[in-house]
N, CA, C and O of each residue as an XYZ file, in Angstrom:
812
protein
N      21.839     23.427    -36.428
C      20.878     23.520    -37.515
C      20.158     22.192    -37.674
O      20.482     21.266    -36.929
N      19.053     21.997    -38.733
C      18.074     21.092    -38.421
C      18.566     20.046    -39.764
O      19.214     20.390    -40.753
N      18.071     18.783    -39.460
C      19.279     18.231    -40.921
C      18.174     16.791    -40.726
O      17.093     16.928    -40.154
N      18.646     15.396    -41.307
C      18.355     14.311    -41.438
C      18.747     13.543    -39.764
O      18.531     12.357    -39.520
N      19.322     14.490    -38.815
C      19.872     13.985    -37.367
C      18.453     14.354    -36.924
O      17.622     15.128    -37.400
N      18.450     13.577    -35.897
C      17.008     14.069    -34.700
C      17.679     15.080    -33.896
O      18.850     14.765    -33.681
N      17.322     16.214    -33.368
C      17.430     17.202    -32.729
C      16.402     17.193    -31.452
O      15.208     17.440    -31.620
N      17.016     16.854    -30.007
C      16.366     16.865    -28.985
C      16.044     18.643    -28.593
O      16.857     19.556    -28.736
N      14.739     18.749    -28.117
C      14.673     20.168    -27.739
C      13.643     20.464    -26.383
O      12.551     20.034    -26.755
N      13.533     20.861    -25.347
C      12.776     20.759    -24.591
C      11.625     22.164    -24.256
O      11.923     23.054    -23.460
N      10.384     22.136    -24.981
C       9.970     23.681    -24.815
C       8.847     23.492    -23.249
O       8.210     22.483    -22.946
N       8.895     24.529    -22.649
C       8.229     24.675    -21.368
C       6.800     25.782    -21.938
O       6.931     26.780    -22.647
N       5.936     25.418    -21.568
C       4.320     26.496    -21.310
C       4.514     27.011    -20.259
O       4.282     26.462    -19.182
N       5.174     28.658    -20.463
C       4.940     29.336    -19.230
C       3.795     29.629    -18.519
O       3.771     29.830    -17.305
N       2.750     29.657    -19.334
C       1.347     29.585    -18.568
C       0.949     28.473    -17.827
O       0.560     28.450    -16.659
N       1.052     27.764    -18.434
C       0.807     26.344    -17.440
C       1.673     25.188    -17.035
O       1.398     24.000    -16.865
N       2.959     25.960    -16.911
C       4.402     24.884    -16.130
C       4.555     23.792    -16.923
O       5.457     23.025    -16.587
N       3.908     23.510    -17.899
C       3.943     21.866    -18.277
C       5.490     22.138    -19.016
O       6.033     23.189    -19.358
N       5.977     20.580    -19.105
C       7.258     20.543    -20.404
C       6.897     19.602    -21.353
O       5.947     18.832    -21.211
N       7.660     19.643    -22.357
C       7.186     18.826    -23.256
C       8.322     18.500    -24.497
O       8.532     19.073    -25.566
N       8.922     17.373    -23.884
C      10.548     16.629    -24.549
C       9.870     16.392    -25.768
O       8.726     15.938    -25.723
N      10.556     16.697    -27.132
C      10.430     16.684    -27.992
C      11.556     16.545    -29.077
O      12.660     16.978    -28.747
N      11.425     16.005    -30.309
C      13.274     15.629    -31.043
C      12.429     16.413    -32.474
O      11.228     16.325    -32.728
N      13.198     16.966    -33.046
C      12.773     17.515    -34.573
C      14.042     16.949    -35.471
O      15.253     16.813    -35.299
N      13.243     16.737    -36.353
C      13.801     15.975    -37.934
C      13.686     16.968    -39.044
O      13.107     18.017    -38.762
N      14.012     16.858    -39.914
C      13.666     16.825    -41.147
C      14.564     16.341    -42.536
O      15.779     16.397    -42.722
N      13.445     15.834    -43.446
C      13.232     14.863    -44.271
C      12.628     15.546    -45.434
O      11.711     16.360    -45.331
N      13.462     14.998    -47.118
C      12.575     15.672    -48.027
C      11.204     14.871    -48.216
O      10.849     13.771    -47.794
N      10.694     15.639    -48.849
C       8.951     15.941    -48.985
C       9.131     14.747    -50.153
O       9.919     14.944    -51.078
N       8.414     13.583    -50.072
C       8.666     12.129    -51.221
C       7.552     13.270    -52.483
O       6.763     14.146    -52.127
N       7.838     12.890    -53.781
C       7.253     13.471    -54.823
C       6.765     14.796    -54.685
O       5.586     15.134    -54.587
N       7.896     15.602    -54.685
C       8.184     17.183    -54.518
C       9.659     17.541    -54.931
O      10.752     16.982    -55.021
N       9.166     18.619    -55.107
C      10.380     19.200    -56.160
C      11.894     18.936    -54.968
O      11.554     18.069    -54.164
N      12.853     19.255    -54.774
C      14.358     18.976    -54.157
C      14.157     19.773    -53.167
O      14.535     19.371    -52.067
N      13.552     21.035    -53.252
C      13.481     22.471    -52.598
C      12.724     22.020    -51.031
O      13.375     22.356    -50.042
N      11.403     21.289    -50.781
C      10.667     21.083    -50.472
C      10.782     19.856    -49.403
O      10.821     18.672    -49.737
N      10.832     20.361    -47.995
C      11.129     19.595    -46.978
C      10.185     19.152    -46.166
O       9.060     19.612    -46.361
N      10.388     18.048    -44.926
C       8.878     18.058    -44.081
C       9.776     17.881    -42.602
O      10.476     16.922    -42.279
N       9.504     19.148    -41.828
C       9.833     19.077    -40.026
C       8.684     18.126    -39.791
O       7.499     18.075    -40.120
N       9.817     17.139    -38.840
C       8.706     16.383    -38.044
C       8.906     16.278    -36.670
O      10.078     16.093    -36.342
N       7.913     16.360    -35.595
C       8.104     16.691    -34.176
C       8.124     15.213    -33.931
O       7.410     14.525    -34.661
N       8.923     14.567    -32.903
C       9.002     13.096    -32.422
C       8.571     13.356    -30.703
O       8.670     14.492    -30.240
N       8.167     12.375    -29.971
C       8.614     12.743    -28.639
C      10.211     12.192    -28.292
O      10.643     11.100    -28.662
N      10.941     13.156    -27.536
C      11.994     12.946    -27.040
C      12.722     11.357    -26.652
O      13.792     10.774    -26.829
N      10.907     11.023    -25.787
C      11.275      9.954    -24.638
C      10.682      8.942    -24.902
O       9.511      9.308    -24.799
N      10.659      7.406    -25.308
C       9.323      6.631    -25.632
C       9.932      5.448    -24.540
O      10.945      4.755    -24.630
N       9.019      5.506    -23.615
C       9.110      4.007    -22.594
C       8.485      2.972    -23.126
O       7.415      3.019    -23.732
N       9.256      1.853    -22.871
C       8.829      0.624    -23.641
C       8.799     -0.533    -22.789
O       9.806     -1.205    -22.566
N       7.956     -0.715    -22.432
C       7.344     -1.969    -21.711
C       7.505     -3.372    -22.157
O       6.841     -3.798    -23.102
N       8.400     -4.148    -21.488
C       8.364     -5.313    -22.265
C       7.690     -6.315    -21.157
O       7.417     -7.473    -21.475
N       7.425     -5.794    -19.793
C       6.809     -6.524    -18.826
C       5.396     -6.786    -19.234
O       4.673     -5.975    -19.814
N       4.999     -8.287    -18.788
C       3.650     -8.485    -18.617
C       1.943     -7.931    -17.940
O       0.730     -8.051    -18.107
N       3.219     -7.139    -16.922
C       2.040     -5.595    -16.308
C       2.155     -4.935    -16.191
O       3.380     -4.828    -16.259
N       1.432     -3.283    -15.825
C       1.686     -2.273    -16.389
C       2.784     -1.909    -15.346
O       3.216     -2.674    -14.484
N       3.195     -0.532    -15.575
C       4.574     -0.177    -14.869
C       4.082      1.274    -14.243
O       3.079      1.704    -14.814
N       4.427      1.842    -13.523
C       4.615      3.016    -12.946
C       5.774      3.765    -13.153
O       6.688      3.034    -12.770
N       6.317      4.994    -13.613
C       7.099      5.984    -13.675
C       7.405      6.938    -12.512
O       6.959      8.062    -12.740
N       7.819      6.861    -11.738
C       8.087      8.184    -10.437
C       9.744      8.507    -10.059
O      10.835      7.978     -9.849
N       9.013      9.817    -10.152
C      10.264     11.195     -9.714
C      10.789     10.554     -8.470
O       9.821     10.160     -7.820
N      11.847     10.299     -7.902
C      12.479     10.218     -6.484
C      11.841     10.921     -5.388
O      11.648     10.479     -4.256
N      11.519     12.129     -5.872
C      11.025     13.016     -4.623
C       9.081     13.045     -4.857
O       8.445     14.009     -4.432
N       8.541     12.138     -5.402
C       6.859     12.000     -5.902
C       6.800     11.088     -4.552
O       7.585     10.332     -3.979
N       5.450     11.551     -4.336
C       4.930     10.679     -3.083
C       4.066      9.222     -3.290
O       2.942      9.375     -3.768
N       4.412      8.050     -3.029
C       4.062      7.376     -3.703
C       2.419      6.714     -3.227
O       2.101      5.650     -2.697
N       1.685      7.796     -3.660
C       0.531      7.526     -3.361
C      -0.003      8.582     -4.954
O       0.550      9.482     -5.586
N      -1.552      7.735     -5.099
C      -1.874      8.115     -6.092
C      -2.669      9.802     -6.289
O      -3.805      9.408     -6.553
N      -2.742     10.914     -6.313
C      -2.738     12.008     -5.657
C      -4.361     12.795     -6.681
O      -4.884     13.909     -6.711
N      -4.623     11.501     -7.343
C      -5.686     11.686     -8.202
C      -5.870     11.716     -9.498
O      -6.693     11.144    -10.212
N      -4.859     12.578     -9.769
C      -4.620     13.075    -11.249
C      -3.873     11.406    -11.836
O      -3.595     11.221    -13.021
N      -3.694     10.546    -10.953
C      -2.787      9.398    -11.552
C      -1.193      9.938    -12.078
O      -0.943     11.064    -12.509
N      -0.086      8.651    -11.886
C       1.218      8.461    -12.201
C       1.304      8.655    -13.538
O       0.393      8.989    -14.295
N       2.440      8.431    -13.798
C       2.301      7.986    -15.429
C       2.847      6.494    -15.363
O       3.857      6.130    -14.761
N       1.891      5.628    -16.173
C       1.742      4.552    -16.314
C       1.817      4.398    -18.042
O       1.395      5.121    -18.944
N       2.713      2.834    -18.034
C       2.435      2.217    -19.290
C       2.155      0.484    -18.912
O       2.609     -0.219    -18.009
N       1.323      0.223    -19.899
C       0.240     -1.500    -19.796
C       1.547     -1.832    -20.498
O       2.300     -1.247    -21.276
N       1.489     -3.337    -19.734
C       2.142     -4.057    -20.172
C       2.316     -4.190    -21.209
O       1.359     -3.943    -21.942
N       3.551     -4.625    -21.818
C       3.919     -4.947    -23.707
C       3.287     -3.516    -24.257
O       2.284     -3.641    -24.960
N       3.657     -2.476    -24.069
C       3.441     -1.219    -24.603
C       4.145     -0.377    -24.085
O       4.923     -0.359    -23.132
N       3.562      0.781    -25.289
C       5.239      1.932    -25.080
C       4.251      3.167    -24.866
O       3.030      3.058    -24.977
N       4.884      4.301    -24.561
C       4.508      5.665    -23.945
C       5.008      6.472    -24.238
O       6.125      6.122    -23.859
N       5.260      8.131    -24.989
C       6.128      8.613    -24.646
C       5.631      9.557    -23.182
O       4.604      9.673    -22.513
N       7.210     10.193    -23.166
C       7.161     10.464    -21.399
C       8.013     12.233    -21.310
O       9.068     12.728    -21.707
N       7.139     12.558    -20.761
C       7.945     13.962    -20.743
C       8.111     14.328    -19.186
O       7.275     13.866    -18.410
N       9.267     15.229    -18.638
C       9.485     15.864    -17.643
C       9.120     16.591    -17.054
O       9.428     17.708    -17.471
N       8.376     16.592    -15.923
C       7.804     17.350    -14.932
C       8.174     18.319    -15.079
O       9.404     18.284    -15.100
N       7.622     19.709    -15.267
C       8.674     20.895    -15.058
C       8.866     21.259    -13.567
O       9.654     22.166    -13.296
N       8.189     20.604    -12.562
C       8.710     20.708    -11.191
C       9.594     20.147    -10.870
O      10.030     20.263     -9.725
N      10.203     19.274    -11.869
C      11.764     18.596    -11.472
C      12.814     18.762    -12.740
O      12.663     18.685    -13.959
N      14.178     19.079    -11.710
C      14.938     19.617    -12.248
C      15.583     18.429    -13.217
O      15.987     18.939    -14.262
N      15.769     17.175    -13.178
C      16.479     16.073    -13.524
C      15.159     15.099    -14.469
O      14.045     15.381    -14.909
N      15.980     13.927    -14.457
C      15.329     12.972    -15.268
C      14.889     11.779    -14.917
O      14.102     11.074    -15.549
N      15.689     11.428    -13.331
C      15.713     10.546    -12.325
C      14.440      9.761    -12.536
O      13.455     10.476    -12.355
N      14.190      8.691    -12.816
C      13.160      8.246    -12.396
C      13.244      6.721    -11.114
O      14.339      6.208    -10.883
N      11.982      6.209    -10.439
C      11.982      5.108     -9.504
C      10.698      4.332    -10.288
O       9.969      5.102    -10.912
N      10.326      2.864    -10.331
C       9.501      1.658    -11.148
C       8.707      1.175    -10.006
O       9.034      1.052     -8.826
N       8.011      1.020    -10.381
C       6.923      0.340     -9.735
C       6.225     -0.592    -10.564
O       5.459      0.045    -11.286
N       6.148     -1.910    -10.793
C       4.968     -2.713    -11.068
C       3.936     -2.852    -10.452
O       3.822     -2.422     -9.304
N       2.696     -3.662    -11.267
C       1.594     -3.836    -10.110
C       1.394     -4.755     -9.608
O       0.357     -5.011     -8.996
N       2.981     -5.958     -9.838
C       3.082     -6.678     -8.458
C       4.079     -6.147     -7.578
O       4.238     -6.793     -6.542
N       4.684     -5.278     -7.713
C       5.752     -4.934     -6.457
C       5.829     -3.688     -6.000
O       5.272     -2.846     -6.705
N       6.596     -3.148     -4.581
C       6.808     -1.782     -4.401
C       7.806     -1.167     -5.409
O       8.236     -1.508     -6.510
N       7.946     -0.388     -4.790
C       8.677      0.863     -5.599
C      10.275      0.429     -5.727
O      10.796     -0.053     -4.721
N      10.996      0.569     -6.820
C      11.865      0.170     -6.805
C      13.163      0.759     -5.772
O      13.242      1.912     -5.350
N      13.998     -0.199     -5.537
C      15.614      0.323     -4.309
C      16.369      1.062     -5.414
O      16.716      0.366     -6.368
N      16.684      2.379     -5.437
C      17.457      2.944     -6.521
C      16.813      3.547     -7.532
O      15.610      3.327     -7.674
N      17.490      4.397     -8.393
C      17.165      5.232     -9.435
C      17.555      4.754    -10.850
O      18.091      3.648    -10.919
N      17.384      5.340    -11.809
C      18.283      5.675    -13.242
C      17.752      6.717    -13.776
O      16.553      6.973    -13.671
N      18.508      7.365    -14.348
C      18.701      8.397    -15.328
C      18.297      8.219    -16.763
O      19.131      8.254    -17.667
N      17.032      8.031    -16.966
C      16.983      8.280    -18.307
C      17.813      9.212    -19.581
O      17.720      9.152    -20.807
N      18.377      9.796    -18.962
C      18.936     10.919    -19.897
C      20.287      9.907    -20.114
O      20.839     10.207    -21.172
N      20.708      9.223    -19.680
C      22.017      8.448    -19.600
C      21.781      7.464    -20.396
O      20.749      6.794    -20.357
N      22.831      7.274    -21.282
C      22.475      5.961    -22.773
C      23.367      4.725    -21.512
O      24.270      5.114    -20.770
N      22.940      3.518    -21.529
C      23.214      2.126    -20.603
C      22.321      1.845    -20.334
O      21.194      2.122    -20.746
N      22.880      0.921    -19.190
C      21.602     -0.458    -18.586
C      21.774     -0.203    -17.513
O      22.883      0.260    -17.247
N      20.652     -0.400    -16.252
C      20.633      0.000    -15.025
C      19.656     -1.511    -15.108
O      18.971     -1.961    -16.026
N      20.001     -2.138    -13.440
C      18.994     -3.243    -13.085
C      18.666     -2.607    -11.472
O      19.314     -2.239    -10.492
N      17.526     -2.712    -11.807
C      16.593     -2.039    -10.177
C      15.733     -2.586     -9.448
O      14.577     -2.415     -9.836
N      15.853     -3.142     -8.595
C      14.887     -3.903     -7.616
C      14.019     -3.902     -7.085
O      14.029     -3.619     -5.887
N      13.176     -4.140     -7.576
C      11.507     -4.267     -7.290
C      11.474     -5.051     -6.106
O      12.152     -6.051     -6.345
N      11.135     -5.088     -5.233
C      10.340     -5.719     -3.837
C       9.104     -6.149     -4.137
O       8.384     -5.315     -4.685
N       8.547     -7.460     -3.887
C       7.007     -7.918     -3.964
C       5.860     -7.410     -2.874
O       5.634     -7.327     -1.667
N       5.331     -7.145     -4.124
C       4.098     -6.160     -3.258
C       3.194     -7.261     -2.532
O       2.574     -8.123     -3.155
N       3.191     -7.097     -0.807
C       2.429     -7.864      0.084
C       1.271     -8.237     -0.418
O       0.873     -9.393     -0.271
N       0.459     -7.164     -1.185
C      -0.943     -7.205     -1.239
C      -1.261     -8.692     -2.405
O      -2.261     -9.409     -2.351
N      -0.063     -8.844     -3.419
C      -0.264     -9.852     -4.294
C      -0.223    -10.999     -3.924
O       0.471    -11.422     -3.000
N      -1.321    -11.926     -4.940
C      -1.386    -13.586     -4.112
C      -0.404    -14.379     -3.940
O      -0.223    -15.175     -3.018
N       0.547    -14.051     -5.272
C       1.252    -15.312     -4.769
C       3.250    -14.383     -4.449
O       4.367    -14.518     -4.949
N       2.504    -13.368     -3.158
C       3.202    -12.898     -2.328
C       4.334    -14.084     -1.912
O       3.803    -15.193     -1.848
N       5.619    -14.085     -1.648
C       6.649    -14.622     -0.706
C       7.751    -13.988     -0.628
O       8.655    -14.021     -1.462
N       7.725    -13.284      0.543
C       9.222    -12.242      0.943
C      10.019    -12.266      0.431
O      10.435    -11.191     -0.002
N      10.568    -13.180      0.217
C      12.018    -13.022     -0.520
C      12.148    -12.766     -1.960
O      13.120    -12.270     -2.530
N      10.940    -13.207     -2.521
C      10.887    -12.947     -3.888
C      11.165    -11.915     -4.312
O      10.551    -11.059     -3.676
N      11.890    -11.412     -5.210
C      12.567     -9.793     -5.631
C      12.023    -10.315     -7.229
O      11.849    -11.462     -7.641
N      11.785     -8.632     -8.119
C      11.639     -8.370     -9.596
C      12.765     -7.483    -10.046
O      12.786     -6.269     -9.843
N      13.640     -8.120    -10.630
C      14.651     -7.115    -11.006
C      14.503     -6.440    -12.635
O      14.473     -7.023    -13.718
N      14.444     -5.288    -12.374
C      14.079     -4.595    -13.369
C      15.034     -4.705    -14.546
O      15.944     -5.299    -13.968
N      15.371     -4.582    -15.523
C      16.371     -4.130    -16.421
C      16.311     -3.123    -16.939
O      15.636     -3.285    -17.956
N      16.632     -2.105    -16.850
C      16.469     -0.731    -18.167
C      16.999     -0.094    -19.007
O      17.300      1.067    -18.731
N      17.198     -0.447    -19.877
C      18.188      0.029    -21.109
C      17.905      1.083    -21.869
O      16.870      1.191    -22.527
N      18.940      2.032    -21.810
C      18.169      3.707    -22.172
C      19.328      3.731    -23.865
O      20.551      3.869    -23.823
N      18.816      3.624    -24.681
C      19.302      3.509    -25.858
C      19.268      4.868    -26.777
O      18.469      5.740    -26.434
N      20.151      5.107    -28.005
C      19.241      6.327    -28.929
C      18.344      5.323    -29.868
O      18.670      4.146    -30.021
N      17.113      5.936    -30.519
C      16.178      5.023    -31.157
C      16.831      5.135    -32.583
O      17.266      6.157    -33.114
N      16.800      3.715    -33.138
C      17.091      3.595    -34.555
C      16.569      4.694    -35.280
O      15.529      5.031    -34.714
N      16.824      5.516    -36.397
C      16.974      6.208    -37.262
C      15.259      6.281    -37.716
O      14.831      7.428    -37.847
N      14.300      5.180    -37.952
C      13.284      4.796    -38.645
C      12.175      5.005    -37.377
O      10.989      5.178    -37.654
N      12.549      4.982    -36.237
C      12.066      4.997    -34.824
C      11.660      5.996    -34.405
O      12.323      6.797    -33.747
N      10.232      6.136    -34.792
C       9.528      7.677    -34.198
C       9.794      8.715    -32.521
O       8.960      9.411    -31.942
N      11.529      8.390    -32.062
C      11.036      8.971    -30.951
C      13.014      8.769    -30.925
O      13.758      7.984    -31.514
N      13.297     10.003    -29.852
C      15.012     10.514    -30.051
C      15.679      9.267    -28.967
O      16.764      8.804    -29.318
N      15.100      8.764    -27.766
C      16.020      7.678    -26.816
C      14.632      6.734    -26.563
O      13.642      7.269    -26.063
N      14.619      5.526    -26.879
C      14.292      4.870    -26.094
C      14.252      4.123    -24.850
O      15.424      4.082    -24.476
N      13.518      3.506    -24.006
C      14.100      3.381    -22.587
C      12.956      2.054    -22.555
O      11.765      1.979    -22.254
N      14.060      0.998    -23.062
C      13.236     -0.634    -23.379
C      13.437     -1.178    -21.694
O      14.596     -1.025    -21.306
N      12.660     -1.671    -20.848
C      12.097     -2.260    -19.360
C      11.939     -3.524    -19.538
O      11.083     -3.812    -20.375
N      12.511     -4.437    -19.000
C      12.093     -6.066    -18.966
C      11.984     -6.113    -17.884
O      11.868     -5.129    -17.154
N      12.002     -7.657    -17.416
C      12.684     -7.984    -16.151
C      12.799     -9.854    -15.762
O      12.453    -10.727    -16.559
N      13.290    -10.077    -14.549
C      13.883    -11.441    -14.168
C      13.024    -11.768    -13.130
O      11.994    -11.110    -12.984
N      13.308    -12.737    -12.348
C      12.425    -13.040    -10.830
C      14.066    -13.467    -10.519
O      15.009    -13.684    -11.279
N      13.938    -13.478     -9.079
C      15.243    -13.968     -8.164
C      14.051    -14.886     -7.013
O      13.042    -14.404     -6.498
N      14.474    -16.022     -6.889
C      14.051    -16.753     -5.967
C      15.344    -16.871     -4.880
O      16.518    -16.634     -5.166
N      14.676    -17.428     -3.159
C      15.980    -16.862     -2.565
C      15.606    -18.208     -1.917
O      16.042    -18.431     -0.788
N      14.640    -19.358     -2.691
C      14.390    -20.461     -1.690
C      15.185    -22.042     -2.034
O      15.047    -23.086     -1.395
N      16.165    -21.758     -3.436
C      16.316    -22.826     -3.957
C      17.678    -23.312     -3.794
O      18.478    -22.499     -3.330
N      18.041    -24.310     -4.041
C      19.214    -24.928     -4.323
C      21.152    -23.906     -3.898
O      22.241    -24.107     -3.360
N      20.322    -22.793     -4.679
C      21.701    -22.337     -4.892
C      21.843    -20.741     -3.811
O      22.495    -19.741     -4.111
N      20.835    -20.997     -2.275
C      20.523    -20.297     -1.454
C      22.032    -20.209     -0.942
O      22.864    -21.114     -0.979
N      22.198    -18.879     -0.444
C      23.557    -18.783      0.540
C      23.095    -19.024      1.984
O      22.391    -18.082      2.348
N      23.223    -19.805      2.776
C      22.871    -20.288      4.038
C      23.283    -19.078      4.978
O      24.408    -18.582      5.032
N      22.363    -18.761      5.581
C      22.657    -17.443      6.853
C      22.687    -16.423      6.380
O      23.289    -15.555      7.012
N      22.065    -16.055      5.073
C      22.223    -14.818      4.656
C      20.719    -14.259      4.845
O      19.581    -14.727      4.834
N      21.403    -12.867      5.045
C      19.973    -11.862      5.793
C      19.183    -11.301      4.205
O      19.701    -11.382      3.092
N      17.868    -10.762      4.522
C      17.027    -10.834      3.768
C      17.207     -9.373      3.411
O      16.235     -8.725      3.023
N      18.475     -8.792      3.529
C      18.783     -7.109      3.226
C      19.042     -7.338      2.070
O      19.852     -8.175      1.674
N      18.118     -6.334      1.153
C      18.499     -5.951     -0.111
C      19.517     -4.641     -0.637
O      19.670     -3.676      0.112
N      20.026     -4.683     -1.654
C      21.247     -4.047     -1.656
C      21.212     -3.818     -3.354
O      21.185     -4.815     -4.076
N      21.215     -2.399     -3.964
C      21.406     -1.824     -5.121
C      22.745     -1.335     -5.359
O      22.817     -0.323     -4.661
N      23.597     -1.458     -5.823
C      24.661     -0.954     -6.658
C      24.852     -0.642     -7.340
O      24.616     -1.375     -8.301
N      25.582      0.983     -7.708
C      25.969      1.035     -9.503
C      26.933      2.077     -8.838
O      26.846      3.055     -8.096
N      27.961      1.312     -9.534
C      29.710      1.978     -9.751
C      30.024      2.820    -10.678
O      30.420      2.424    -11.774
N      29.868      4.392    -10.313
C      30.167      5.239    -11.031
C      31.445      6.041    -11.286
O      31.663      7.156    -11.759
N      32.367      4.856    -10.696
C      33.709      5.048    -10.703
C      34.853      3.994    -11.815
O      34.452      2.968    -12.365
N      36.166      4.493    -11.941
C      36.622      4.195    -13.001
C      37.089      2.877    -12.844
O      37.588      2.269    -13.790
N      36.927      2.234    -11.362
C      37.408      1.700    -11.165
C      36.698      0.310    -10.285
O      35.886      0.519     -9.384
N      37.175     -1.299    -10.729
C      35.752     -2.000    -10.180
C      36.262     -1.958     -8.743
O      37.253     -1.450     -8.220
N      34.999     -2.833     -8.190
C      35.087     -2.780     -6.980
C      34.571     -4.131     -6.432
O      33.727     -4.635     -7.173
N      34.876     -4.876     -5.276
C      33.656     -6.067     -5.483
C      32.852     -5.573     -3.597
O      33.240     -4.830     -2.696
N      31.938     -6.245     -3.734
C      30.979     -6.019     -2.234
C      30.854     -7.646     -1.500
O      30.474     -8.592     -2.190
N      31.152     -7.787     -0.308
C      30.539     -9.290     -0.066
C      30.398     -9.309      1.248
O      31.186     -8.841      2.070
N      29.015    -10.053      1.523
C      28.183     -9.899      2.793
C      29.232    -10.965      3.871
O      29.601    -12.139      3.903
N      29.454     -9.308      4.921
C      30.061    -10.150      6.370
C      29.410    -11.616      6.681
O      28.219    -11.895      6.814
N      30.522    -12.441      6.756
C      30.236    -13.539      7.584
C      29.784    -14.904      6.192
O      29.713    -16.113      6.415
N      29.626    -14.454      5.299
C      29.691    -15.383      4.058
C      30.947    -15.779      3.202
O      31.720    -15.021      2.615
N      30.961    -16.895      3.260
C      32.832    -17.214      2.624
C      32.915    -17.313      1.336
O      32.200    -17.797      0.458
N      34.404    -16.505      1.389
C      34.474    -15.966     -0.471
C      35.041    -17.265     -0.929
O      35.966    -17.880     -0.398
N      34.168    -17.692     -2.288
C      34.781    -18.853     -3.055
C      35.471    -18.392     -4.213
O      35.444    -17.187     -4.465
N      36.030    -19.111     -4.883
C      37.537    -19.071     -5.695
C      37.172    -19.799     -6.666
O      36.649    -20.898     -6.479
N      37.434    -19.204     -8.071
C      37.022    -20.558     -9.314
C      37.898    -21.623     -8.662
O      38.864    -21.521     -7.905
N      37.112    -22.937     -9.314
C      37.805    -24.111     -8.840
C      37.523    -24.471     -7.572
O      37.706    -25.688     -7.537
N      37.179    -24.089     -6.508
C      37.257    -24.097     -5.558
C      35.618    -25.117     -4.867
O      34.584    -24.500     -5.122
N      35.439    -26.177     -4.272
C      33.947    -27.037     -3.497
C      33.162    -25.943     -2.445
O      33.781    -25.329     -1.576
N      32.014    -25.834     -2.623
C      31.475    -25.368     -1.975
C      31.560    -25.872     -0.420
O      31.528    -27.070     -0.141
N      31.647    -25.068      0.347
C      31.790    -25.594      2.121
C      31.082    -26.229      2.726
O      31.334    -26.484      3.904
């Protein structure tokens, strides 16, 4: 039943395939009798841009070319809401900035956590250098109570430089995404690089 909770609901246009994520509220009516309520439609999904340029949104299985109709995009330092393809079954999405390719890996919007996803630098930009990586952050939250929209999904991000000081010598320029969906940790470490030990001088 419908109450002072946000209520996620997803209705589909059978005529025209579209979907359209949506959260319903309701709230009494301010200077009205007790009786007297107000439904309010939210969008489901609001992407929130905290990057300096705009971002790209894509399905895993979207071709990453622009197909006319345009991606869905949000400008930098701005938010969007975002609804689900009804040609896809999931929520999966892949990032793109408009300095880098497409990100290594997925996240699940539908999943409340933090996912970090790796952007690759896009050749075409000036101040292009291979190794340079954009690591995404994405934190898929429920939106505060006062917050016009049912999950937010707040986007920052970091730079990784691979030229400085604290370079691992002989290490290959393979990038590598992880997320442990098991109960249990695990650690990963690149053949032929020596494992250090707190306490322990670098070699």
């Amino acid at each position: 039943s419908l109450g002072s909770s946000k209520v996620p609901i997803e209705i589909l246009d059978a005529e025209t395939g579209n979907c359209r994520n949506v959260a319903l509220i309701v709230t009494p009516l301010v200077s009205a009798l007790g009786t007297t309520n107000v439904l309010r439609i939210l969008p489901c999904y609001t992407i929130v841009n905290c990057m300096d340029e705009g971002i790209e949104l894509l399905h895993p299985s979207d071709e990453f070319v622009d197909t006319g109709e345009g991606n869905f995009f949000v400008q930098g330092k701005g938010s969007r809401p975002w609804h689900r393809a009804a040609h896809h079954s999931d929520t999966l999405i892949r990032i793109r900035s408009e300095s880098s390719g497409v990100s290594f890996g997925t996240v699940d919007i539908n999943e409340i956590g933090t996912t970090m996803l790796v952007l690759p630098r896009s050749k075409h930009e000036t101040n292009y250098r291979g190794e340079d990586l954009i690591i995404a952050h994405v934190e898929v939250k429920f939106s505060m109570h006062a917050y016009p929209s049912y999950i937010s999904v707040v986007i920052w991000r970091s730079l990784m430089k691979f030229d400085l000081d604290m370079e691992i010598q002989a290490s290959s320029t393979a990038y590598l995404s992880v997320r442990n969906e098991t109960e249990f940790p695990f650690t990963i470490q690149q053949n032929g690089v020596v494992e250090l030990f707190s306490g322990q001088p670098d070699p």
